[in-house]
ROKEMAR-978284 format. One line per 2 residues: their letters; for each residue x, y, z of N, C-alpha, C. Coordinates in steps of 0.1 Angstrom, whole numbers. Layout:
BEGIN
A> X Y Z X Y Z X Y Z; ...
***
This chain:
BEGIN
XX> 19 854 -700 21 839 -700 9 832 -704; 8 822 -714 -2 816 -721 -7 808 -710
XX> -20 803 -711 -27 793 -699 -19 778 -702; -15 774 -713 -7 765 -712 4 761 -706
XX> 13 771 -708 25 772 -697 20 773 -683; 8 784 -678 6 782 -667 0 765 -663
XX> -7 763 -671 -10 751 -665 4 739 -665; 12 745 -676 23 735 -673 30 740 -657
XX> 31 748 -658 37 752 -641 31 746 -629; 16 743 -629 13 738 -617 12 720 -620
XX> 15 717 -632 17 699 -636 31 697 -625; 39 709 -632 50 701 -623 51 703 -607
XX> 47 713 -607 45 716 -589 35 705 -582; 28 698 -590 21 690 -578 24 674 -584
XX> 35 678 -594 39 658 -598 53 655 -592; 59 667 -584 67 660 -577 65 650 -567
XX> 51 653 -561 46 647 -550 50 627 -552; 50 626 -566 49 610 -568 66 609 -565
XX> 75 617 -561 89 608 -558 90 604 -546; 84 607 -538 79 603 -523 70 589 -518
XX> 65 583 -531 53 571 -533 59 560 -530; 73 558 -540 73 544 -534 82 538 -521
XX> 77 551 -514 79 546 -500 72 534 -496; 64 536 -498 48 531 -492 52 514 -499
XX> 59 510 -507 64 496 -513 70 488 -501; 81 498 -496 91 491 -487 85 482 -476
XX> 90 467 -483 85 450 -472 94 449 -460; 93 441 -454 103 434 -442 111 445 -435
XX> 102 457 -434 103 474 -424 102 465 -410; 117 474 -406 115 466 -390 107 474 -384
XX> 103 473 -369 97 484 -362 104 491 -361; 115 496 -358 125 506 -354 118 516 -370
XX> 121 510 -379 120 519 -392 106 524 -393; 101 510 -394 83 519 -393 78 533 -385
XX> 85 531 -371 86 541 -360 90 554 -368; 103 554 -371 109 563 -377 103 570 -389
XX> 97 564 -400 92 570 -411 77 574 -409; 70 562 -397 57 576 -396 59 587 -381
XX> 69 591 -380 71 601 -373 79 610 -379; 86 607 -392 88 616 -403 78 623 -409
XX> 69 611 -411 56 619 -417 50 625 -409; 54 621 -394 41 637 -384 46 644 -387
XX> 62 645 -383 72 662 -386 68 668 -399; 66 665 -411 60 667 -425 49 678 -419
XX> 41 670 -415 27 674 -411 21 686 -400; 32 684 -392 32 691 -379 38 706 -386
XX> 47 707 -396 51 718 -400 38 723 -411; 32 713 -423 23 722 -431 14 726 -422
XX> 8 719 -409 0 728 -399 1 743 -393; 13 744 -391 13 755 -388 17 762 -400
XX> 26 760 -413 26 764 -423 12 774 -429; 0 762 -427 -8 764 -434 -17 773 -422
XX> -16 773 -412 -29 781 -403 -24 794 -404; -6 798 -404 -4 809 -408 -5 819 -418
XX> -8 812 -432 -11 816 -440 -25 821 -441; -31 810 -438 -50 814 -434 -54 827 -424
XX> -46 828 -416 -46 838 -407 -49 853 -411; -35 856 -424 -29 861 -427 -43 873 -431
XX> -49 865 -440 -56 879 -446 -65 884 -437; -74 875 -430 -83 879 -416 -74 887 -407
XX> -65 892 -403 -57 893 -395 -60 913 -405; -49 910 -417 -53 921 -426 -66 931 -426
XX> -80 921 -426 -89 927 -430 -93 932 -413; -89 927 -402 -96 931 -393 -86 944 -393
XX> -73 946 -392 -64 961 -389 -69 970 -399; -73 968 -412 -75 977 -425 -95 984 -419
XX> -101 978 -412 -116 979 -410 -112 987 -397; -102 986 -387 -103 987 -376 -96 1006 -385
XX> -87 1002 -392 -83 1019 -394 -94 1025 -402; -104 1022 -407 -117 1029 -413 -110 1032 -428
XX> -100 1018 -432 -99 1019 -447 -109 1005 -450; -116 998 -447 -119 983 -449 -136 981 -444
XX> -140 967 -445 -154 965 -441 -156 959 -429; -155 960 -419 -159 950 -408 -171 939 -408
XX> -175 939 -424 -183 930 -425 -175 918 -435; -167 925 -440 -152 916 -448 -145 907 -439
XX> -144 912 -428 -137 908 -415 -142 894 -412; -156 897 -410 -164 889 -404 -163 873 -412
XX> -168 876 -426 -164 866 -433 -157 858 -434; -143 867 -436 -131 860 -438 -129 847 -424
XX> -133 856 -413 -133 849 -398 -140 837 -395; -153 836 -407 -167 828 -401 -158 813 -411
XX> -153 821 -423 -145 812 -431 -132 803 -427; -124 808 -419 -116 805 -411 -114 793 -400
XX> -121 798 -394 -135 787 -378 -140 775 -380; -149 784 -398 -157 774 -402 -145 758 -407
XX> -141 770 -416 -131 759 -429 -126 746 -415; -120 752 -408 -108 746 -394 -120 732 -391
XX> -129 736 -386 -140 730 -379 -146 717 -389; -147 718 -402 -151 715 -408 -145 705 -416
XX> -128 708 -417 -120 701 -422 -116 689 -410; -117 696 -398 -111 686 -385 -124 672 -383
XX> -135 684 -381 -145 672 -377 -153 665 -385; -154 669 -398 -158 659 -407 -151 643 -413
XX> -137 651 -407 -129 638 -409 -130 630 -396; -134 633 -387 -134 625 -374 -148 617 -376
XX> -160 623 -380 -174 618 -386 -170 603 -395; -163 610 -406 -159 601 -415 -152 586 -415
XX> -143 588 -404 -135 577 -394 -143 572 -387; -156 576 -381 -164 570 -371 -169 558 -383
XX> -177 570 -390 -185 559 -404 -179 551 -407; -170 552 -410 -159 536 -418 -160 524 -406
XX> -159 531 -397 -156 517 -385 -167 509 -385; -177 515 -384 -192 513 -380 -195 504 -391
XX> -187 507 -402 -196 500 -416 -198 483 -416; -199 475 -414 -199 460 -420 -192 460 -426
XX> -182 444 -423 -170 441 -434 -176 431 -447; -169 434 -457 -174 423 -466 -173 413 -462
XX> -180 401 -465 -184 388 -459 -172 379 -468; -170 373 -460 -159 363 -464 -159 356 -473
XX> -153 354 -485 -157 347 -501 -158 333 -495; -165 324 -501 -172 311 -498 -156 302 -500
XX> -158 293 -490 -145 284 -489 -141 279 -503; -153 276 -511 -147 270 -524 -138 277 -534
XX> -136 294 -531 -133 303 -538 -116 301 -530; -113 293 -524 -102 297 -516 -91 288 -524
XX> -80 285 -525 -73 279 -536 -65 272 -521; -66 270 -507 -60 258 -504 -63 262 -490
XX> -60 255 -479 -58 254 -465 -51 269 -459; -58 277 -452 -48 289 -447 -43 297 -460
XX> -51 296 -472 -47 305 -478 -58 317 -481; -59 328 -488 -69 335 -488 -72 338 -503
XX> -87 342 -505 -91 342 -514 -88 352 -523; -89 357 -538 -82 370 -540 -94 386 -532
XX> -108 377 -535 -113 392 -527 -116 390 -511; -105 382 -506 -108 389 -492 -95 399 -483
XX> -86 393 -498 -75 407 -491 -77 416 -495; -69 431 -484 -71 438 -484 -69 445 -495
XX> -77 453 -499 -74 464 -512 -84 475 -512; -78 489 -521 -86 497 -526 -85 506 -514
XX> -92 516 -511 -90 526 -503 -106 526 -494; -115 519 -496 -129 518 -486 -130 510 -475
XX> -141 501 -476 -146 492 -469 -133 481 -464; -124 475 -476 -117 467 -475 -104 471 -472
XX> -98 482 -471 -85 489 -468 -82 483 -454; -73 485 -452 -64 481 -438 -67 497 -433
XX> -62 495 -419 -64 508 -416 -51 520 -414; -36 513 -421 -30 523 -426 -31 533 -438
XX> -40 523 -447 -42 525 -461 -54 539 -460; -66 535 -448 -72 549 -446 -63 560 -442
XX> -55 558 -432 -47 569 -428 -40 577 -443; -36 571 -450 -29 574 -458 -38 582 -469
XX> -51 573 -466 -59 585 -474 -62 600 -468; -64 596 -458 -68 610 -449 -57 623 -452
XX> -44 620 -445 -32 624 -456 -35 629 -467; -34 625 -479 -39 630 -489 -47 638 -493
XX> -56 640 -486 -73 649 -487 -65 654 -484; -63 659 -469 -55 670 -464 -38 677 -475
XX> -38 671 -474 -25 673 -484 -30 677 -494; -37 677 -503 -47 681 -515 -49 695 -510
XX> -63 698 -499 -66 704 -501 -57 719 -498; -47 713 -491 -30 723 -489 -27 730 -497
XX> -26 718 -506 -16 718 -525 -29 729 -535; -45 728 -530 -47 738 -542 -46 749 -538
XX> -47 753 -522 -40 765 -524 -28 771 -528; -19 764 -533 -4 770 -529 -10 769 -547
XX> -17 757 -558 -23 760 -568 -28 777 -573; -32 781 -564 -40 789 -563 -32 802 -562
XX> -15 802 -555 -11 814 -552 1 814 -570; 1 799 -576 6 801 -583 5 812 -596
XX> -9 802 -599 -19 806 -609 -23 825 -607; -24 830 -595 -27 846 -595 -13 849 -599
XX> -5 844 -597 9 853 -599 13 853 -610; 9 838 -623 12 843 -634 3 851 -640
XX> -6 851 -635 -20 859 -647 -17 873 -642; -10 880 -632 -7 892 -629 4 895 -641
XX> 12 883 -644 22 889 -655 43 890 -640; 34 884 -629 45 883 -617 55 869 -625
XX> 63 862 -636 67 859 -643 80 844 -633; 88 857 -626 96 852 -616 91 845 -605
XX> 83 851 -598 75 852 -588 72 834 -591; 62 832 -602 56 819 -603 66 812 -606
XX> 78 813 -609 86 803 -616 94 802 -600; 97 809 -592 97 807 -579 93 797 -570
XX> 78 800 -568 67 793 -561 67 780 -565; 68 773 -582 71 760 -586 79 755 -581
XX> 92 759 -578 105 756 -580 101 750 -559; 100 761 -555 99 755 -539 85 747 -537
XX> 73 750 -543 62 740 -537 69 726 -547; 76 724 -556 76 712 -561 84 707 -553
XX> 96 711 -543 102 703 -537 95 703 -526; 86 709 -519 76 707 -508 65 694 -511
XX> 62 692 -524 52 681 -528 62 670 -525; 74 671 -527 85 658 -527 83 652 -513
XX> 81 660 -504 85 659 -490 74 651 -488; 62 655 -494 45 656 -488 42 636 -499
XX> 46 640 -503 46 624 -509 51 615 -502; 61 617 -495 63 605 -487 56 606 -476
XX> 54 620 -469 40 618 -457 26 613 -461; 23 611 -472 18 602 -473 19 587 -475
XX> 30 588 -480 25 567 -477 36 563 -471; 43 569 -460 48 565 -450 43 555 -439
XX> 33 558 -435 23 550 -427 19 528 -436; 22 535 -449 20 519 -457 34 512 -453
XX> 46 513 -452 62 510 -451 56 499 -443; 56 488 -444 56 470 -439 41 476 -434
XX> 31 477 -441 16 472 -437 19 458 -443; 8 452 -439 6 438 -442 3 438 -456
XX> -6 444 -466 -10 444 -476 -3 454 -481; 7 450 -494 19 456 -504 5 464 -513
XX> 7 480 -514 3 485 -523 6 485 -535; -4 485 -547 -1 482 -555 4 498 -565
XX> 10 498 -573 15 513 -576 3 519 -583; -10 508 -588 -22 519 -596 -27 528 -579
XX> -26 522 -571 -30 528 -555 -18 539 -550; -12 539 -548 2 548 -549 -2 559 -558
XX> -4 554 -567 -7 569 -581 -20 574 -576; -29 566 -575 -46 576 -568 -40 580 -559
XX> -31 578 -545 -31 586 -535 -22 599 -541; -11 597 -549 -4 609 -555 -16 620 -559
XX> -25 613 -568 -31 621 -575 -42 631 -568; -48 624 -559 -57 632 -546 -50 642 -537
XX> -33 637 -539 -25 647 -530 -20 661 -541; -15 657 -548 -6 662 -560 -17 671 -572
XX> -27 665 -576 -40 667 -583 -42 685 -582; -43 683 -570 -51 697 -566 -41 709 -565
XX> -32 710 -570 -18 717 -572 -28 722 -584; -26 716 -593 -28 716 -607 -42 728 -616
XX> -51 717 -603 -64 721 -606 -68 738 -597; -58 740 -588 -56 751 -584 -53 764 -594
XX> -40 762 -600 -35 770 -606 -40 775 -617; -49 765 -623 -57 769 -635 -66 781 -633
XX> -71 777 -618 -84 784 -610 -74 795 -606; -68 799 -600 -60 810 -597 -54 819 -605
XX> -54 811 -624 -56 822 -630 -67 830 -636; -76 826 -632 -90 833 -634 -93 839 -627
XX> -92 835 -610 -100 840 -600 -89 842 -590; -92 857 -583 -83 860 -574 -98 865 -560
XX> -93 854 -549 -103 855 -541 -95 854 -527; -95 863 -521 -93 861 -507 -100 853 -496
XX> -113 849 -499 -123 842 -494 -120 826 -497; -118 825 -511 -115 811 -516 -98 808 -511
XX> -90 810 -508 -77 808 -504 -82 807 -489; -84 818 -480 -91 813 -465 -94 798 -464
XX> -109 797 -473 -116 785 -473 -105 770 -471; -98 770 -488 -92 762 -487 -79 758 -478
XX> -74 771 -469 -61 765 -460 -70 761 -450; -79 769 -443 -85 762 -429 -85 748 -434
XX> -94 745 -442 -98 729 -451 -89 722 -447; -76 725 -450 -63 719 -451 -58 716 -435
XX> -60 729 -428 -56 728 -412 -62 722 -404; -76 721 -407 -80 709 -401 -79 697 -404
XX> -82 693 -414 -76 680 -420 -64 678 -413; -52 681 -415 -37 677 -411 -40 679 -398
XX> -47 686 -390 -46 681 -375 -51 668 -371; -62 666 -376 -64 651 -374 -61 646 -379
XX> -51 645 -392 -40 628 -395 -32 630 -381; -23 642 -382 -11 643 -370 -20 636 -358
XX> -32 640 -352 -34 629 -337 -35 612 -341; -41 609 -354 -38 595 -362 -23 590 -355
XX> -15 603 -367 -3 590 -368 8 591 -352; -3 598 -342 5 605 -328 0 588 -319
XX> -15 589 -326 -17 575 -320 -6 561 -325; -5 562 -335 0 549 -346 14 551 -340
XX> 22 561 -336 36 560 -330 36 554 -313; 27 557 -308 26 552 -294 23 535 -298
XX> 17 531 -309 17 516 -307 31 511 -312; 36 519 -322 46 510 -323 60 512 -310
XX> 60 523 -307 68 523 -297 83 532 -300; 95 524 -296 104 538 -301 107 550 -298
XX> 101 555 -288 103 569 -285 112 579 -290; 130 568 -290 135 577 -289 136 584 -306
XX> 134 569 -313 134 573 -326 122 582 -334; 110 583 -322 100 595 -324 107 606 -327
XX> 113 610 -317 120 624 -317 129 626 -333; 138 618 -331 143 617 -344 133 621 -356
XX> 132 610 -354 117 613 -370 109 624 -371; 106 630 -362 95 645 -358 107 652 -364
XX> 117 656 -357 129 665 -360 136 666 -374; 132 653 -384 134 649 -398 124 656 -407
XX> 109 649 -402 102 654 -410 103 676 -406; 104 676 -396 103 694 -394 111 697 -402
XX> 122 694 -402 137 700 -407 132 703 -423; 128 691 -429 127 687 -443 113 698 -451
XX> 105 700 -438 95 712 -444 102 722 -438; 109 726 -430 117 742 -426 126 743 -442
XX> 132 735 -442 138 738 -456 138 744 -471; 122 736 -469 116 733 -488 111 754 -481
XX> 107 753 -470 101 769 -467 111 777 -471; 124 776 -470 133 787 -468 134 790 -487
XX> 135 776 -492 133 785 -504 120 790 -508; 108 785 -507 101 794 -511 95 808 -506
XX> 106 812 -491 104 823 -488 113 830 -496; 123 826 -508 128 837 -512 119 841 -526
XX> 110 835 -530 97 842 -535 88 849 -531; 92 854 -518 80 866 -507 70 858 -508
X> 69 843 -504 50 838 -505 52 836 -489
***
């Protein structure tokens, strides 16, 4: 298979992610709905977690039974392990660092009254926009999401890309077929949390969160046909498992304010269902 086709294989596996985007549009969301859609996106989330920690496991798990039978390195072991802990550790708490720093930061100073075009109305740069300093703080959530979802999507990049450069033909055309309807799902866990924010995203914002989520699909696969690393797959799911642990306590908080319980359950049981699903077909690719 030419690197073009492969790389056409992982375009579409991580551009389905944008059919899920313009969630994040939907105005005049009651709370019942709001409730409902970001507790679809924990279910999303709650499932690539364990999705993804099992996968990571996977080879550490391997290299410790293969060392322990005196086919393997116990110094292989070690790595994969330090990689693992580390990646987990690193992806959880840097994002918690990161959420500290944003709060801490100073807000932009309020544009001068003369810039304001009337009584109670607001100026164009003091609403909210962009994904930093001036974001609302669904619009962070939704970023955090995305990292995490990114750094998911290059591995599954990653399982694509070894499979065609092995000449595995079906196999990858497999893996497309189920991670692109798993990006579908993962698109709307991300901008679920925007559904009646106060500040209407605009779709050039929608496409950067697509692309931070969906992106690394792409940029995976290219890399997966060059490099086949057990180390670099580890790295990148812990990355991913800790990250999605801390959006899921995010949006575990953001469901206790809006309230709803019962429609929590619901929504958790939506989003699970909808990643048990997109799994069943890509287990019939043996990934």
């Amino acid at each position: 298979m030419s690197t073009g086709t492969i790389a056409l294989l992982g375009l579409i596996a991580g551009g389905t992610i944008l059919i899920g985007l313009p969630v994040g549009r939907i105005r005049r969301a009651s709370m019942g709905l709001r409730a409902f859609l970001n507790a679809a996106a924990t279910g999303v989330l709650v499932f690539l977690l364990i999705d993804v920690m099992s996968h990571a496991v996977e080879p550490v798990e391997n290299a410790m039974l293969k060392a322990d039978a005196g086919h393997g390195s116990w110094g292989t072991f070690l790595l994969l392990a330090l990689l693992l802990f580390g990646g987990f550790g690193v992806g959880l708490l840097t994002l918690g660092w990161y959420e500290r720093w944003m709060a801490s930061r100073p807000r932009p100073e309020p544009a001068p009254e003369r810039l304001s075009p009337g009584p109670g109305a607001m100026a164009v740069d003091q609403r909210p926009s962009g994904l930093g300093l001036t974001a609302t703080p669904a619009r962070r959530v939704a970023l955090l999401i995305a990292v995490g979802i990114g750094l998911h999507n290059f591995s599954e990049g990653l399982a694509i890309g070894q499979s065609a450069s092995a000449g595995e033909i079906s196999l990858a055309v497999l893996l497309v077929v189920g991670f692109a309807l798993h990006n579908a799902t993962e698109g709307f866990g991300i901008t679920a949390p925007l559904a009646g924010d106060a500040s209407r995203p605009t779709w050039a914002l929608l496409l950067t969160l697509g692309a931070i989520g969906g992106g690394p699909t792409f940029v995976g696969t290219l890399l997966g046909q060059a490099v086949t690393s057990d180390y670099l797959y580890v790295a990148f799911l812990a990355l991913a498992g800790g990250s999605i642990l801390y959006v899921v306590v995010q949006l575990v908080g953001m469901a206790h304010k809006l309230g709803h319980k019962q429609l929590l359950y619901w929504g958790l049981f939506t989003g699970l269902s909808a990643g048990l699903v997109t799994d069943l077909i890509i287990s019939l690719a043996g990934a």
